[in-house]
mmCIF file of the N, C-alpha and C atoms, coordinates in Angstrom:
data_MODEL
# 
_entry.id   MODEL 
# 
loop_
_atom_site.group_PDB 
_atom_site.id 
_atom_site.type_symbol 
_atom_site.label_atom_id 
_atom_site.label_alt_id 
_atom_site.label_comp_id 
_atom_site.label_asym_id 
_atom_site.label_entity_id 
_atom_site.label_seq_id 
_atom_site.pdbx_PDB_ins_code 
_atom_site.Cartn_x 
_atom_site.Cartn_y 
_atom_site.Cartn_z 
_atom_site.occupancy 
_atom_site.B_iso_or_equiv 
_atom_site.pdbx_formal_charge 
_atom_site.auth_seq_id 
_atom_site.auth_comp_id 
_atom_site.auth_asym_id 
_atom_site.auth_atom_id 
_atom_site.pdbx_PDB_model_num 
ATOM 1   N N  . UNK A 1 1  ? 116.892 82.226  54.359 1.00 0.00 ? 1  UNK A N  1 
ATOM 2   C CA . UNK A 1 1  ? 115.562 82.574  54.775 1.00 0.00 ? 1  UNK A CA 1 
ATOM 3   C C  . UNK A 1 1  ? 115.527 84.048  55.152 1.00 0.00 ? 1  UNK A C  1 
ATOM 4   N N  . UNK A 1 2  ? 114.413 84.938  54.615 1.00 0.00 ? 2  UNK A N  1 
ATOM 5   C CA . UNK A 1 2  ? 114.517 86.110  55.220 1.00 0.00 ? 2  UNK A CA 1 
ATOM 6   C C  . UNK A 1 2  ? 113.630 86.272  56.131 1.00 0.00 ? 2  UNK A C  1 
ATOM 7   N N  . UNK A 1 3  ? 114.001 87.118  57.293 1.00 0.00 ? 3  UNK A N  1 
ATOM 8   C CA . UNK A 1 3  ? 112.788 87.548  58.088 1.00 0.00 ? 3  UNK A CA 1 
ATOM 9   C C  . UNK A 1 3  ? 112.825 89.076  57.760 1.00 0.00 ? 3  UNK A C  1 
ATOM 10  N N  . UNK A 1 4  ? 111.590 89.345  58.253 1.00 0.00 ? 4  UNK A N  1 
ATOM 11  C CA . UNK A 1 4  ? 111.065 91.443  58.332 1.00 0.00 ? 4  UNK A CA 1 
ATOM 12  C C  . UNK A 1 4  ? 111.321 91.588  60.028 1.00 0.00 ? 4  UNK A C  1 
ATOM 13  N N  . UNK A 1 5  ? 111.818 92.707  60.184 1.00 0.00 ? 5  UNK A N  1 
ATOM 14  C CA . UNK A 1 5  ? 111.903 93.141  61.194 1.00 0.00 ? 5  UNK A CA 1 
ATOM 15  C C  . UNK A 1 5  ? 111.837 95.041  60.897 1.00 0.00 ? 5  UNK A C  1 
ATOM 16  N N  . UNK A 1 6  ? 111.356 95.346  61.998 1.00 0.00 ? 6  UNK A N  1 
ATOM 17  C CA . UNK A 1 6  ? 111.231 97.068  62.251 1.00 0.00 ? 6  UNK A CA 1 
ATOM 18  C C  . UNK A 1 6  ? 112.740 97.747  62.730 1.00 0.00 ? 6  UNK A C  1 
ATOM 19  N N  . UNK A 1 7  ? 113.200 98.140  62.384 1.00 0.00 ? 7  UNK A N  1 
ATOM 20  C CA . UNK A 1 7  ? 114.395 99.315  63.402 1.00 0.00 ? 7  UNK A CA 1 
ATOM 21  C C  . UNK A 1 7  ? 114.205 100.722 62.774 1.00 0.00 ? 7  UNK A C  1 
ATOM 22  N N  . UNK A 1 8  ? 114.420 101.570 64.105 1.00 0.00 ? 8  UNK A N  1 
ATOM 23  C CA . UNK A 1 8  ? 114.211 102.806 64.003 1.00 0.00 ? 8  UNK A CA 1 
ATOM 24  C C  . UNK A 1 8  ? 115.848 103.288 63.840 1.00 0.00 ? 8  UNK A C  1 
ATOM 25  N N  . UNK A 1 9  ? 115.740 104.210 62.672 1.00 0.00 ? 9  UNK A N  1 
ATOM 26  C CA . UNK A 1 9  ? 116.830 104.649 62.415 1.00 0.00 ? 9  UNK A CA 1 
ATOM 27  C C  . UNK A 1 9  ? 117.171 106.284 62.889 1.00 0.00 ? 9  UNK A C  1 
ATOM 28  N N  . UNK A 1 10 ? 118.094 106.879 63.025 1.00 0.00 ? 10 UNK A N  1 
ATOM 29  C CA . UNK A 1 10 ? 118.626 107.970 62.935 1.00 0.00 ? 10 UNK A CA 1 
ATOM 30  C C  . UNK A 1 10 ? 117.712 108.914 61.788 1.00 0.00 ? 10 UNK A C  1 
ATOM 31  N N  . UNK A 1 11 ? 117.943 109.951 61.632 1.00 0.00 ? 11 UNK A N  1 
ATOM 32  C CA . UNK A 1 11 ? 117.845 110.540 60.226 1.00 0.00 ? 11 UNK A CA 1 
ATOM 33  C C  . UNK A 1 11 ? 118.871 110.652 59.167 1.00 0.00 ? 11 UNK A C  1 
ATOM 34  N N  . UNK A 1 12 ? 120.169 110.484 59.865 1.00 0.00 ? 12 UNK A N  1 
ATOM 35  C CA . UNK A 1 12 ? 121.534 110.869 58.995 1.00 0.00 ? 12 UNK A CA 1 
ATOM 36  C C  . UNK A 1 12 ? 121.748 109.641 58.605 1.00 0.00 ? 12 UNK A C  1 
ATOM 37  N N  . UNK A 1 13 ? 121.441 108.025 59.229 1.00 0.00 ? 13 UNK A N  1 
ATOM 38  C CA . UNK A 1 13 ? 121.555 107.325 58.883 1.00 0.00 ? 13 UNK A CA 1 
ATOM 39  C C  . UNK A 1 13 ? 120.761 106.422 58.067 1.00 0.00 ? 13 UNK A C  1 
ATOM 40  N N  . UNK A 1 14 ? 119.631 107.480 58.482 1.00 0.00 ? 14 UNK A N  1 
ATOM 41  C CA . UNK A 1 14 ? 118.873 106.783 57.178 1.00 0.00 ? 14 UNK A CA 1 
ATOM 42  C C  . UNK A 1 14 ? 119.223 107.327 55.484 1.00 0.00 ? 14 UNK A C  1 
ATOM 43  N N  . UNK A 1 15 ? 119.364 108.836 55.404 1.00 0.00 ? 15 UNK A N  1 
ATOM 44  C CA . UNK A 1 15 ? 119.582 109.217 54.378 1.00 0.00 ? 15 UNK A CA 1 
ATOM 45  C C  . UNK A 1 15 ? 120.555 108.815 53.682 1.00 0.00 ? 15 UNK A C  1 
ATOM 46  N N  . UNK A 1 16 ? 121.951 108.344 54.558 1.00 0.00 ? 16 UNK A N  1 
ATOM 47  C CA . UNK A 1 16 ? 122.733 107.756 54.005 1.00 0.00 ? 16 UNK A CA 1 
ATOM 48  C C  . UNK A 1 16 ? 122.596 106.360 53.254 1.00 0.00 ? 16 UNK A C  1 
ATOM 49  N N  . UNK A 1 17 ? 122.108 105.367 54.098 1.00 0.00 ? 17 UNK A N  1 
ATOM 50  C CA . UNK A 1 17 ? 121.046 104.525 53.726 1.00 0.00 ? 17 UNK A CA 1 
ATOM 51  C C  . UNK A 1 17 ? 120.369 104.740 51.938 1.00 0.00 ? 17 UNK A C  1 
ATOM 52  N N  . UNK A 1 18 ? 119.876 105.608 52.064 1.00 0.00 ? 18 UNK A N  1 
ATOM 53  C CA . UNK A 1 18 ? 119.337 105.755 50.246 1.00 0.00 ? 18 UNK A CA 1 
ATOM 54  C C  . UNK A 1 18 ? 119.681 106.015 50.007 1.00 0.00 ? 18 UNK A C  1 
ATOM 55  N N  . UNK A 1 19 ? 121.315 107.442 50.168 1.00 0.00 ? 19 UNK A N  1 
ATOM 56  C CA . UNK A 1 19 ? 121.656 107.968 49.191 1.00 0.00 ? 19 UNK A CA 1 
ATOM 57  C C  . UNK A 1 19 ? 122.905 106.634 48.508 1.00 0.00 ? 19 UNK A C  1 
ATOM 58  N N  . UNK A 1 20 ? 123.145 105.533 49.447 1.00 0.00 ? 20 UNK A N  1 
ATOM 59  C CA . UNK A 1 20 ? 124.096 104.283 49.429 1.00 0.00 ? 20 UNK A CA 1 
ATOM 60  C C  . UNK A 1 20 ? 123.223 103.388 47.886 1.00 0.00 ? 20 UNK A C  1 
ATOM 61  N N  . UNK A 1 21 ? 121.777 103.642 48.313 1.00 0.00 ? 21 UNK A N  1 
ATOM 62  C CA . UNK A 1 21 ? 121.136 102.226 47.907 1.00 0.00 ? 21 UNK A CA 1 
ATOM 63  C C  . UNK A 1 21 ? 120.542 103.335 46.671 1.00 0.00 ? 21 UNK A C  1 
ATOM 64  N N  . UNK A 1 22 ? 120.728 103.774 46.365 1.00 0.00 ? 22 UNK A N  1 
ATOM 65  C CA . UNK A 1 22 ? 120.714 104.895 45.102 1.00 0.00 ? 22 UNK A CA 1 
ATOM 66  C C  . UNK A 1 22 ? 121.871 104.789 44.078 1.00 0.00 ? 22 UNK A C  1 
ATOM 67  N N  . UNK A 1 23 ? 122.878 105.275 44.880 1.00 0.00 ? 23 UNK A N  1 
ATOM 68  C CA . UNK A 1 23 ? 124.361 104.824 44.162 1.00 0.00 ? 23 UNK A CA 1 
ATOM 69  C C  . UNK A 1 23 ? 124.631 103.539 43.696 1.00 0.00 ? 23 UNK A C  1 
ATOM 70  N N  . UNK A 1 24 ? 124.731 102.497 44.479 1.00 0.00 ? 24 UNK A N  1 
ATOM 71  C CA . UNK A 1 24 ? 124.759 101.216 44.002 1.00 0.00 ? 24 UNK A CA 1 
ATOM 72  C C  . UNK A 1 24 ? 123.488 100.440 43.082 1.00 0.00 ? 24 UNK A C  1 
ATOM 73  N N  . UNK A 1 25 ? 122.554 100.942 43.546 1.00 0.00 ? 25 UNK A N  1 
ATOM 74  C CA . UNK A 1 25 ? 121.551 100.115 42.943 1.00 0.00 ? 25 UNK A CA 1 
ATOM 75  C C  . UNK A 1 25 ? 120.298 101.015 41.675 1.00 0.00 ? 25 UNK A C  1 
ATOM 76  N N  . UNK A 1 26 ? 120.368 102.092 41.962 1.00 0.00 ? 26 UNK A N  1 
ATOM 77  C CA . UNK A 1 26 ? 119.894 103.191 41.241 1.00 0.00 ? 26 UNK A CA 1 
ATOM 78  C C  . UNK A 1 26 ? 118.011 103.573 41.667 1.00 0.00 ? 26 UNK A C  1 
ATOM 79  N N  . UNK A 1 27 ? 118.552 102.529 43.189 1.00 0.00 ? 27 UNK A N  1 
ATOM 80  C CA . UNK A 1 27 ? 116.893 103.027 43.418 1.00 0.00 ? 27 UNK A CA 1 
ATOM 81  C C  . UNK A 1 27 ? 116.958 102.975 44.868 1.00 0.00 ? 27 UNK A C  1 
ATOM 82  N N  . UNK A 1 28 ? 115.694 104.070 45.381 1.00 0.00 ? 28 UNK A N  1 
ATOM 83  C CA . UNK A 1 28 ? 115.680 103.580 47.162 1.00 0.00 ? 28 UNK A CA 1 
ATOM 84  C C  . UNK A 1 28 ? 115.078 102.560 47.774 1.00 0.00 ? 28 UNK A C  1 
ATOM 85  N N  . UNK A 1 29 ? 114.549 101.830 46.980 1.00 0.00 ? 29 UNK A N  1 
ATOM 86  C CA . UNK A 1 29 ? 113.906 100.855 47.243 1.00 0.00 ? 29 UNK A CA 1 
ATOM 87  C C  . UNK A 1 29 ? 115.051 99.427  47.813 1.00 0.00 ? 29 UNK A C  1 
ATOM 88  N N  . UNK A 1 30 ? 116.008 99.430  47.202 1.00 0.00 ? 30 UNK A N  1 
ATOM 89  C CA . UNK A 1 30 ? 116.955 98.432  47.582 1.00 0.00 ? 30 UNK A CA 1 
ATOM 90  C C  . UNK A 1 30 ? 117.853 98.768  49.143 1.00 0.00 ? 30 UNK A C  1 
ATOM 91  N N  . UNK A 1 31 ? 117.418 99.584  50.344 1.00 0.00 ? 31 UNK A N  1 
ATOM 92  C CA . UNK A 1 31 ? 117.783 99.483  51.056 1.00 0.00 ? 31 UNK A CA 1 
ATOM 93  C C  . UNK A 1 31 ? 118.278 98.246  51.945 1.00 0.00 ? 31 UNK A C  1 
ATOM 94  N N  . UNK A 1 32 ? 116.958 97.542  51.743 1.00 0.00 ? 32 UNK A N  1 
ATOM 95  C CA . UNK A 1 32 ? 117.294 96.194  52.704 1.00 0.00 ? 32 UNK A CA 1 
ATOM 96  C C  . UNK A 1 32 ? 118.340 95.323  52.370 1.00 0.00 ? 32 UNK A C  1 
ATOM 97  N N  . UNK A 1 33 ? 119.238 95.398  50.616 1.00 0.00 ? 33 UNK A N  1 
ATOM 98  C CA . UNK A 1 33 ? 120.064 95.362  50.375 1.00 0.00 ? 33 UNK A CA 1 
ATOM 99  C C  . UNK A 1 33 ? 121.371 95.482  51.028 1.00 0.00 ? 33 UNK A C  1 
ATOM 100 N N  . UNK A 1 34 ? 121.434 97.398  50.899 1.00 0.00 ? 34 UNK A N  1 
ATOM 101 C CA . UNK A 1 34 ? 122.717 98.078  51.642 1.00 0.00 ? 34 UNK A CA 1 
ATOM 102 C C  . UNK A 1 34 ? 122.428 97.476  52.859 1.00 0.00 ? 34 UNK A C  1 
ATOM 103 N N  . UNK A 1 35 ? 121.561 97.763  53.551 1.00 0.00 ? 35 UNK A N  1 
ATOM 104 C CA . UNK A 1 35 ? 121.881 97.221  54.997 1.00 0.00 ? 35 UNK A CA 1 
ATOM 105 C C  . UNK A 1 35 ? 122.523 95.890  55.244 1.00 0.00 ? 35 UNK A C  1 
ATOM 106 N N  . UNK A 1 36 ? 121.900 94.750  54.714 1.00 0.00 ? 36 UNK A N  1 
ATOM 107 C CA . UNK A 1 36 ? 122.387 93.410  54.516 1.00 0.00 ? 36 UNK A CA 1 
ATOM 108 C C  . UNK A 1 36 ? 123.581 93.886  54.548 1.00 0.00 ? 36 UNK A C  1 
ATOM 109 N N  . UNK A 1 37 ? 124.513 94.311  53.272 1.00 0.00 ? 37 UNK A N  1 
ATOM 110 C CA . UNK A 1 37 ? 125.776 94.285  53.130 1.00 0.00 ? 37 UNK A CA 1 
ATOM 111 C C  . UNK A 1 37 ? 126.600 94.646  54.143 1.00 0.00 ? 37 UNK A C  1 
ATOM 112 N N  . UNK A 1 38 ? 125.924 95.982  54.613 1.00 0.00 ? 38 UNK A N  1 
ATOM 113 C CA . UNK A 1 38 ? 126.661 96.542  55.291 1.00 0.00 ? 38 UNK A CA 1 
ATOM 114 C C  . UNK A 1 38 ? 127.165 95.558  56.979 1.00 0.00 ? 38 UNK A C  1 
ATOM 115 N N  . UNK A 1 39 ? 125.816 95.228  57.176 1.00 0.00 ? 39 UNK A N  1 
ATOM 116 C CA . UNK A 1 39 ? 125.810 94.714  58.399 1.00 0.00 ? 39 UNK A CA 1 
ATOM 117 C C  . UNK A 1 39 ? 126.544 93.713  58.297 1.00 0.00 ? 39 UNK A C  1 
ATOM 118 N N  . UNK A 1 40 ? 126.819 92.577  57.319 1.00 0.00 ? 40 UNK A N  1 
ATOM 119 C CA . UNK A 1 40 ? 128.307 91.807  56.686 1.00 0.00 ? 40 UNK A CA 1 
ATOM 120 C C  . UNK A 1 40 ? 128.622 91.887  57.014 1.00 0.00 ? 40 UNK A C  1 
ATOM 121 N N  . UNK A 1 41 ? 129.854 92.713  56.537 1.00 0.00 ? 41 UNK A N  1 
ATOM 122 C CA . UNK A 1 41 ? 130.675 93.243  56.267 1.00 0.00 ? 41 UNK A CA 1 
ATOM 123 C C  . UNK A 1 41 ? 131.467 94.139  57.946 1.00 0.00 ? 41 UNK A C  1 
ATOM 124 N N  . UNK A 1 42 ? 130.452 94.214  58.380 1.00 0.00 ? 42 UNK A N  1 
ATOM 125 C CA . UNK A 1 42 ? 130.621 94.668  59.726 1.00 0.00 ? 42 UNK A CA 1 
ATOM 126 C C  . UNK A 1 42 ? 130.814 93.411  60.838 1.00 0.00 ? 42 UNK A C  1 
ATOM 127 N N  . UNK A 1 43 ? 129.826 93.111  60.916 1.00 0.00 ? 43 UNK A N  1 
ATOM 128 C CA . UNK A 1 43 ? 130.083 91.436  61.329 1.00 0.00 ? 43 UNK A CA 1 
ATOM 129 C C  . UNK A 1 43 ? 131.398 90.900  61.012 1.00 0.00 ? 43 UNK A C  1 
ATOM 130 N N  . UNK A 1 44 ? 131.629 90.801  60.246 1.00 0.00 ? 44 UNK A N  1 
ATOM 131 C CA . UNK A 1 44 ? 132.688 89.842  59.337 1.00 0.00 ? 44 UNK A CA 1 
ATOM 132 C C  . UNK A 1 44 ? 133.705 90.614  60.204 1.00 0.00 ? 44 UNK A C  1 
ATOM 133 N N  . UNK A 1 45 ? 133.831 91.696  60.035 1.00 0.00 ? 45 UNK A N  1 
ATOM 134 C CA . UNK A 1 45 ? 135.511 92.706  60.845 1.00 0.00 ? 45 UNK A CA 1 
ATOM 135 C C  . UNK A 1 45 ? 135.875 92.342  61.746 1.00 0.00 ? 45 UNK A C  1 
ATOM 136 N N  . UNK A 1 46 ? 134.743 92.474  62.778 1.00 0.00 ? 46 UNK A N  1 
ATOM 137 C CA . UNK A 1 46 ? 134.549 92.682  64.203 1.00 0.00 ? 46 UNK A CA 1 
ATOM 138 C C  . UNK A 1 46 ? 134.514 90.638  64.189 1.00 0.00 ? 46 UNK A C  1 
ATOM 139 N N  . UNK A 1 47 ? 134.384 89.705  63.827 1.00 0.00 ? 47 UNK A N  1 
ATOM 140 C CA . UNK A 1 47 ? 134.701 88.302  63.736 1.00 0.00 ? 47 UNK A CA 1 
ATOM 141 C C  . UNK A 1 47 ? 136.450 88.104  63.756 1.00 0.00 ? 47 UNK A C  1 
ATOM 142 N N  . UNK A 1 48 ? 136.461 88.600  61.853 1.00 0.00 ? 48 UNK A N  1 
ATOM 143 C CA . UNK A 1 48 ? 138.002 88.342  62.276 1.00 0.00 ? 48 UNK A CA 1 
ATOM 144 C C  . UNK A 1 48 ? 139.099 89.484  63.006 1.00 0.00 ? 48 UNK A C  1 
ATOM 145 N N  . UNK A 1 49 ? 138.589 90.241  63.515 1.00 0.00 ? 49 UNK A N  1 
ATOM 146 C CA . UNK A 1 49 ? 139.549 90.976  64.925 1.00 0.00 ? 49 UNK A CA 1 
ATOM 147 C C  . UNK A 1 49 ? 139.322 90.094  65.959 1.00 0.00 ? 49 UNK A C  1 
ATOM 148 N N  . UNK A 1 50 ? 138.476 89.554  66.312 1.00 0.00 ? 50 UNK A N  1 
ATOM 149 C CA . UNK A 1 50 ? 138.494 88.643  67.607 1.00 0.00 ? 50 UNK A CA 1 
ATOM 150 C C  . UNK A 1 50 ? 139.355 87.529  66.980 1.00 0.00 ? 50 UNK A C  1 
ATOM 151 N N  . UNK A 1 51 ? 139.082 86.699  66.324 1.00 0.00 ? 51 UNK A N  1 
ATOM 152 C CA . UNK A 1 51 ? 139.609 85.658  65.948 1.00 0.00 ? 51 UNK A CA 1 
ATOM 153 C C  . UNK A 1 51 ? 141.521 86.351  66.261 1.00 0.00 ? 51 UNK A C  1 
ATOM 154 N N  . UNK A 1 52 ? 141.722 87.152  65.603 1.00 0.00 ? 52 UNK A N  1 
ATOM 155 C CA . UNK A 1 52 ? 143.152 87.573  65.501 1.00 0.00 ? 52 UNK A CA 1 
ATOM 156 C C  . UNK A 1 52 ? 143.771 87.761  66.564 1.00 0.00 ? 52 UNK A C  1 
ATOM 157 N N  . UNK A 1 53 ? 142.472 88.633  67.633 1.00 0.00 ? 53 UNK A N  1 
ATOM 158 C CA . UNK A 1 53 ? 143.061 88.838  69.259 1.00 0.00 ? 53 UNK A CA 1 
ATOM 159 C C  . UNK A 1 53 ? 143.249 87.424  70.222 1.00 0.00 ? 53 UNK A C  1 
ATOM 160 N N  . UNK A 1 54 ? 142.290 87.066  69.577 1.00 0.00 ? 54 UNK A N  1 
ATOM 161 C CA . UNK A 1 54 ? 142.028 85.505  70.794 1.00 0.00 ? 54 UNK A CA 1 
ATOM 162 C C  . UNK A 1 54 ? 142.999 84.494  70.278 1.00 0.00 ? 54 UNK A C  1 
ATOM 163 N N  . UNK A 1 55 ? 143.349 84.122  68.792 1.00 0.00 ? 55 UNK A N  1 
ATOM 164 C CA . UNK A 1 55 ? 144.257 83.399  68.805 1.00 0.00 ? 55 UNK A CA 1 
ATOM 165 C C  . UNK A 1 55 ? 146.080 83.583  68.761 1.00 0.00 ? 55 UNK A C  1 
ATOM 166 N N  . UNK A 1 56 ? 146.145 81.820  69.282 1.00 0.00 ? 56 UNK A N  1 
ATOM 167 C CA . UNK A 1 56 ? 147.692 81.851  69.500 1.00 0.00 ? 56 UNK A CA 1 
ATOM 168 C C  . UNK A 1 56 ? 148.767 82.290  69.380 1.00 0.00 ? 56 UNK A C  1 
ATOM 169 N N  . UNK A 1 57 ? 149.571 83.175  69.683 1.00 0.00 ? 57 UNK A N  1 
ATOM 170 C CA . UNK A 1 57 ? 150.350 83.827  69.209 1.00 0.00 ? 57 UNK A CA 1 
ATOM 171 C C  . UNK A 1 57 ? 152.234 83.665  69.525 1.00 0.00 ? 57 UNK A C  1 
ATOM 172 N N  . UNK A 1 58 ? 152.375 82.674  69.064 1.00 0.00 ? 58 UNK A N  1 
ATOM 173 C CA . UNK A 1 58 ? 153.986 81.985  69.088 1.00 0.00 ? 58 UNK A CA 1 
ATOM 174 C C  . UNK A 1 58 ? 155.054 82.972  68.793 1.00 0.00 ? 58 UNK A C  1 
ATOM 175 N N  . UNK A 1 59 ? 155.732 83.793  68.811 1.00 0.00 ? 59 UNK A N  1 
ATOM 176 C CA . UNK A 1 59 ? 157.126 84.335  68.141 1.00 0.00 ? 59 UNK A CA 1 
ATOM 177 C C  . UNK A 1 59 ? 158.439 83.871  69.261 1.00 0.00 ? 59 UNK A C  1 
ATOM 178 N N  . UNK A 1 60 ? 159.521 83.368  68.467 1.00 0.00 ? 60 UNK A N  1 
ATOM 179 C CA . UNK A 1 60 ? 160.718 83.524  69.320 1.00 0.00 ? 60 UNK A CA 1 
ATOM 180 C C  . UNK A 1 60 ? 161.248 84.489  68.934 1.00 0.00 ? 60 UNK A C  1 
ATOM 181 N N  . UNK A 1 61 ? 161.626 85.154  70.052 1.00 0.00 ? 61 UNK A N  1 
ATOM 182 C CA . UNK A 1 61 ? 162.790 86.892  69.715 1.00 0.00 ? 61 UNK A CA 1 
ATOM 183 C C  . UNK A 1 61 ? 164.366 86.290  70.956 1.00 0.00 ? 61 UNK A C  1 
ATOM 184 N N  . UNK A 1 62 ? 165.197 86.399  69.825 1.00 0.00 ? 62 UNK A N  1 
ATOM 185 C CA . UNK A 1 62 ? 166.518 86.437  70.473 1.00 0.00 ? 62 UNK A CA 1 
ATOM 186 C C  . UNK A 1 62 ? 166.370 88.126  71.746 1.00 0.00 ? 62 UNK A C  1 
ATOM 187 N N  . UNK A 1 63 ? 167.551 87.985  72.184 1.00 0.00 ? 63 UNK A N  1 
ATOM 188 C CA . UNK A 1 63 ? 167.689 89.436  73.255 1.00 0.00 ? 63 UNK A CA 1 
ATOM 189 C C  . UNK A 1 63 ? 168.057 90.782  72.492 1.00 0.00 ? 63 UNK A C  1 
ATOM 190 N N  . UNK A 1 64 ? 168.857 90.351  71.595 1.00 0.00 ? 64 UNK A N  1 
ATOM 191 C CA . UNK A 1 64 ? 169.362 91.457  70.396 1.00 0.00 ? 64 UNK A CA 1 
ATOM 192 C C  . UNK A 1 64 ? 167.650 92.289  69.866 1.00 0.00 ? 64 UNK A C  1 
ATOM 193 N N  . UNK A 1 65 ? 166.910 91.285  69.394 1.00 0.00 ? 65 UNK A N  1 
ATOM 194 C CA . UNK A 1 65 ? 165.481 91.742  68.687 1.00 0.00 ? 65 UNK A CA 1 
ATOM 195 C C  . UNK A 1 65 ? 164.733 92.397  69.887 1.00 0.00 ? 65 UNK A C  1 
ATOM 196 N N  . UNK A 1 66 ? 164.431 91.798  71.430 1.00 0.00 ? 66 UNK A N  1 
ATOM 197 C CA . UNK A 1 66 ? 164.272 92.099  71.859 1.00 0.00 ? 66 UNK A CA 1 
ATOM 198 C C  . UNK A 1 66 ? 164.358 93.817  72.335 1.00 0.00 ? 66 UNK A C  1 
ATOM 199 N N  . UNK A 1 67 ? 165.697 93.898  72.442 1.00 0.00 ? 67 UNK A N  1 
ATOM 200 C CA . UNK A 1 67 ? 166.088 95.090  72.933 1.00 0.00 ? 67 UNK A CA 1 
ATOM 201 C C  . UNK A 1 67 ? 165.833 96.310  71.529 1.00 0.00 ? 67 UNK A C  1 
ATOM 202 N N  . UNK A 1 68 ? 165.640 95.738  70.736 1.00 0.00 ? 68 UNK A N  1 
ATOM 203 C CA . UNK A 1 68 ? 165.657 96.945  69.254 1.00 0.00 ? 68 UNK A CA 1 
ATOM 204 C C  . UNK A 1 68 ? 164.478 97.063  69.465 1.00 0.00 ? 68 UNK A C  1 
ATOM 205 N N  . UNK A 1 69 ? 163.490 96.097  69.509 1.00 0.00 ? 69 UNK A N  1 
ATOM 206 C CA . UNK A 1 69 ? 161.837 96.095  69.311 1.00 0.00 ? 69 UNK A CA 1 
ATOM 207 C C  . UNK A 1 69 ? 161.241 97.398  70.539 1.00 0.00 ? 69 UNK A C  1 
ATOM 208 N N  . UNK A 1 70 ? 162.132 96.957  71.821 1.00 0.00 ? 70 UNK A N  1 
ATOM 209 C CA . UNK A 1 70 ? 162.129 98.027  73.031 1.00 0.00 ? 70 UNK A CA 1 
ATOM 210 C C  . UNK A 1 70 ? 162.334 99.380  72.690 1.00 0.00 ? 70 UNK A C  1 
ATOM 211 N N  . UNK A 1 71 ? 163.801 99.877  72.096 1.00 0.00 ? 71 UNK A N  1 
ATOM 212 C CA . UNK A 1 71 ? 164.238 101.057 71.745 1.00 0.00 ? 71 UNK A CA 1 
ATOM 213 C C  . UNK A 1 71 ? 163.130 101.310 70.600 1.00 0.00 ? 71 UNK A C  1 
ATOM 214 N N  . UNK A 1 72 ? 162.537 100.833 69.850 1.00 0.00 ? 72 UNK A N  1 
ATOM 215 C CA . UNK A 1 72 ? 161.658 101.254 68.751 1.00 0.00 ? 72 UNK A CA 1 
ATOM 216 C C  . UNK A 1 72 ? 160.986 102.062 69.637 1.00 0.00 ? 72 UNK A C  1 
ATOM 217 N N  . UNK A 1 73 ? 160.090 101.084 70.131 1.00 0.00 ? 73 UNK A N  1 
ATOM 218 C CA . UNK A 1 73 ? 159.004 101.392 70.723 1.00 0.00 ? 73 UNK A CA 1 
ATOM 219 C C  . UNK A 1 73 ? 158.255 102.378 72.038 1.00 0.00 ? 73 UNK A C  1 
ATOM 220 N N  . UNK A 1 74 ? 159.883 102.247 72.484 1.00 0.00 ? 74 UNK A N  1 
ATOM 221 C CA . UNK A 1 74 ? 160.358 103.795 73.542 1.00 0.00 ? 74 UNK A CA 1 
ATOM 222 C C  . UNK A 1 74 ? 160.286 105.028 72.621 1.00 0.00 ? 74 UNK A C  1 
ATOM 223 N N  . UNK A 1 75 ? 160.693 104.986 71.379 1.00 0.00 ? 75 UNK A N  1 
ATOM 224 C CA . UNK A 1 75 ? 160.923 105.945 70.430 1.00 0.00 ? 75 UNK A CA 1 
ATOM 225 C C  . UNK A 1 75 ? 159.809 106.446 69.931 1.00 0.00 ? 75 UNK A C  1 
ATOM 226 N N  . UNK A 1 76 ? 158.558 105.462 69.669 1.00 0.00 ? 76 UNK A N  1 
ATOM 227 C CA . UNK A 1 76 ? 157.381 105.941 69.313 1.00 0.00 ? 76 UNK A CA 1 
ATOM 228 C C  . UNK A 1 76 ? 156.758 106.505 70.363 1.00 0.00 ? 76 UNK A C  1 
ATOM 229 N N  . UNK A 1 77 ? 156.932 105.928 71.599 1.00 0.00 ? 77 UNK A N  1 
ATOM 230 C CA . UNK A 1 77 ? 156.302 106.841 73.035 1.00 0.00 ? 77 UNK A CA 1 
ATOM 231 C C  . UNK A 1 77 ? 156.780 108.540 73.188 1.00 0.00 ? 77 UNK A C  1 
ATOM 232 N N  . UNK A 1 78 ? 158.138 108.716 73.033 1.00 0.00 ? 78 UNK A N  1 
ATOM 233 C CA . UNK A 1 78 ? 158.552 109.543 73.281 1.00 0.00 ? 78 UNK A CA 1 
ATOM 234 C C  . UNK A 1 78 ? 158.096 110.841 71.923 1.00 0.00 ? 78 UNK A C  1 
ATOM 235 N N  . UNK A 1 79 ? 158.228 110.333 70.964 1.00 0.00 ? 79 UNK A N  1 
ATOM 236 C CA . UNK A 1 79 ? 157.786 111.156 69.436 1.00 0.00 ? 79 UNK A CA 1 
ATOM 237 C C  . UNK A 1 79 ? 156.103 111.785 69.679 1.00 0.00 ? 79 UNK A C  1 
ATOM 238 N N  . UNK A 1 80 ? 155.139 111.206 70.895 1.00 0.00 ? 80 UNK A N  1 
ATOM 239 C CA . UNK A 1 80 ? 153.755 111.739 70.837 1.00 0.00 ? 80 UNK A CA 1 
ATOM 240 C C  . UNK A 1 80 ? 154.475 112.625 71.606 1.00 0.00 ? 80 UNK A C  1 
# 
């Protein structure tokens, strides 16, 4: 089902907006298109990053892995 709705855009983001729905579609008229997609596609990310943060996360690490995973990771602190 579609609904119409109003949003006020930027200017940079609008132009991008047509110059998107130009490229892909060969007209400016197909904005409500790009946006759809975009907003997807955005959605969708920001879904499965939560999903990834929030779920379960099991690993067994012996002390050996442990301590390497440590020295790595001291190593990347120290390298900024």
């Amino acid at each position: 089902m579609v609904k119409r709705t109003t949003i006020l855009l930027d200017d940079d983001v609008y132009e991008g907006i047509v110059r998107e729905s130009i490229r892909r579609y060969g007209t400016a008229k197909a904005i409500s298109k790009v946006v759809n997609e975009l907003l997807r596609r955005a959605l969708g990310a920001r879904r499965e990053l939560l999903e990834l943060i929030y779920s379960e996360k099991v690993r067994e690490l012996s002390q050996e892995e442990l301590e390497e995973f440590r020295r790595e990771l001291s190593g990347r602190f120290e390298d900024r």
